[in-house]
N, C-alpha and C positions, 0 to 999 in steps of 0.2 A: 396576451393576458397572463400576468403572474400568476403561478400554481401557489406559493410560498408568499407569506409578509415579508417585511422589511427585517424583522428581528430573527427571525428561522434561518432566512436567506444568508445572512450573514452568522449565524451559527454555522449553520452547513460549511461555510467559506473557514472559517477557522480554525472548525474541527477536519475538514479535507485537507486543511494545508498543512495540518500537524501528521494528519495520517500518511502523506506526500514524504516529508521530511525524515518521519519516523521509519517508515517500510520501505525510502530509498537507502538509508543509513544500516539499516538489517540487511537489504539486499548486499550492499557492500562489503561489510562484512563476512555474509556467508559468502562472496565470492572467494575472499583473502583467506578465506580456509580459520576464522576466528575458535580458539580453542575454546574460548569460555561459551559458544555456543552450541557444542558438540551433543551437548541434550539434547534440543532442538529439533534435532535433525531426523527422518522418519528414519529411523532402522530396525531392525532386529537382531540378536546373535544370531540367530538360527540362517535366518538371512546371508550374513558375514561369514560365516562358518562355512559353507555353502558356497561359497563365492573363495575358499582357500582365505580369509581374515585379510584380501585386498586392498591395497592402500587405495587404490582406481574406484571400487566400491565407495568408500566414506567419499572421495572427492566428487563423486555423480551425483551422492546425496544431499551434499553442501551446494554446489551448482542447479540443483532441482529447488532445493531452498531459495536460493538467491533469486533463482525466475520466477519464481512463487512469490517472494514479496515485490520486487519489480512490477509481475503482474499486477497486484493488489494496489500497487502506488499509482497505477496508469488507471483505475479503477477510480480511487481516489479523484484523479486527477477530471477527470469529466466528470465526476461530483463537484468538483470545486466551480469548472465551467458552468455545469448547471446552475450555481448555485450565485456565480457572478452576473450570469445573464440575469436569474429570476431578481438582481437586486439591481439590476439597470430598468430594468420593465418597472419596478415597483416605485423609482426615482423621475424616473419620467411620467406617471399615473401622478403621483404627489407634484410634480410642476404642473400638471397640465389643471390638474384641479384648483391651484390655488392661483 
């Protein structure tokens, strides 16, 4: 039994796979150490300062980033499943009806 219609379903599907594409391309990023992402990244000075202003420090931040959107894409990623299933259920209900 579909939870979702036929038009949601395939929302879901398209915004998952953007979310998929988007947050594996971030993760990569934060791996290669990307400057222009350096915002991004949770830190503090105070943090840094603390830790002697270590270059090891900013790279476990950017590596904690990376896993974190990775994580976020593998999230996605079973939304997208969900979301292919509920539009195979919904396709086969429309054959079997008509």
């Amino acid at each position: 039994m579909a939870c979702l219609g036929p038009k949601c379903s395939i929302y879901y599907m398209l915004i998952s796979a953007w979310g998929i594409v988007m947050l594996a391309l971030m993760g990569l990023f934060f791996k290669i150490r990307c400057p222009a992402l350096y915002e991004d990244i949770k830190s503090s000075e105070s943090e840094w300062e603390h830790n002697n202003f270590s270059e090891v420090y900013i790279q476990e931040k950017y590596d904690d980033s990376a896993i974190n959107c990775w994580i976020a894409a593998g999230i996605y990623g079973v939304l997208f499943i969900f979301a292919f299933i509920q539009q195979r259920l919904n396709a086969r209900q429309s054959y079997e009806m008509s």
